[in-house]
C-alpha positions in Angstrom: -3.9 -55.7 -45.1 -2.6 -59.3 -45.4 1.3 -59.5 -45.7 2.6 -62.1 -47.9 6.3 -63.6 -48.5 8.2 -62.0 -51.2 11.3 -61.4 -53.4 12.9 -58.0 -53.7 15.1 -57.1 -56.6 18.7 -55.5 -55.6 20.7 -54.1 -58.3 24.9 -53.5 -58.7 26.5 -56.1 -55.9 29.3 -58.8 -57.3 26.6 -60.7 -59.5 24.9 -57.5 -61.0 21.8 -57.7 -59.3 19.3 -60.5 -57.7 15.9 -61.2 -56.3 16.5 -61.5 -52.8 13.7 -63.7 -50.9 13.1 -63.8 -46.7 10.7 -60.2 -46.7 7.2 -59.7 -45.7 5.2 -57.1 -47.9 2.0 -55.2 -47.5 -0.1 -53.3 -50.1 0.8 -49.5 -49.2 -1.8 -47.0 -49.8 0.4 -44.9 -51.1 1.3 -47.2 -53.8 3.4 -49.7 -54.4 4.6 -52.5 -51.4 6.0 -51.8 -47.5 8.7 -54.4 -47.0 10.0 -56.1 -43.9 12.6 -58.4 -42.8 14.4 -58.6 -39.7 17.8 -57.7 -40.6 16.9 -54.7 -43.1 14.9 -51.4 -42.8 11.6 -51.4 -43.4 10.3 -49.4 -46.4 8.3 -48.7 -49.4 9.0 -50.0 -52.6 7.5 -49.6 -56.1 5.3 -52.5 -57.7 8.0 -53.8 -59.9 10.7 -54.3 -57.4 8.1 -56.5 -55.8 7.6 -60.4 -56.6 5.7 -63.2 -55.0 6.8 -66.4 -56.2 10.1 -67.7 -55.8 11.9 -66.9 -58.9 13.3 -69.4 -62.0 16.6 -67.7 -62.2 17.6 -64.9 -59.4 19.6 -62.8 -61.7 16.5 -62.3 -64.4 16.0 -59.0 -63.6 12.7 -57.6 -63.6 11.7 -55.2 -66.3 13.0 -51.9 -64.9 10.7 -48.6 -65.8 12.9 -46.1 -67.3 13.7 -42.7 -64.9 12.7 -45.8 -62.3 12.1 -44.7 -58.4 14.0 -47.7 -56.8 12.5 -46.4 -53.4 9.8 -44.6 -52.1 10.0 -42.0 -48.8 8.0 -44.0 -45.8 
């Protein structure tokens, strides 16, 4: 499984939410992405939370699935 840089959507924080750039992801099995980066834990993620180009503006949010799983158990 390759890993690839990408953006990872936070929500609340001071501005609201942001995509948040600097992680590694890899396709999970399971579904959706396992995330890296050195100074946060690793874990699984659901599709949506997951981009791969640097975003336009980094308060966009993403379009958020209603009764949304913001994180999946490892």
């Amino acid at each position: 499984m390759d890993r690839e840089k990408a953006w990872i959507w936070f929500k609340g924080g001071l501005k609201g939410g942001e995509w948040i750039g600097g992680f590694l992801a890899t396709k999970s099995q399971e579904g959706g992405y396992i995330v890296e980066r050195s100074d946060f834990v690793k874990c699984r993620l659901p599709e949506w939370r997951v981009i791969f180009k640097e975003p336009g503006n980094p308060n966009h949010p993403p379009l958020i699935p209603q009764e949304a799983e913001w994180k999946y158990i490892l």
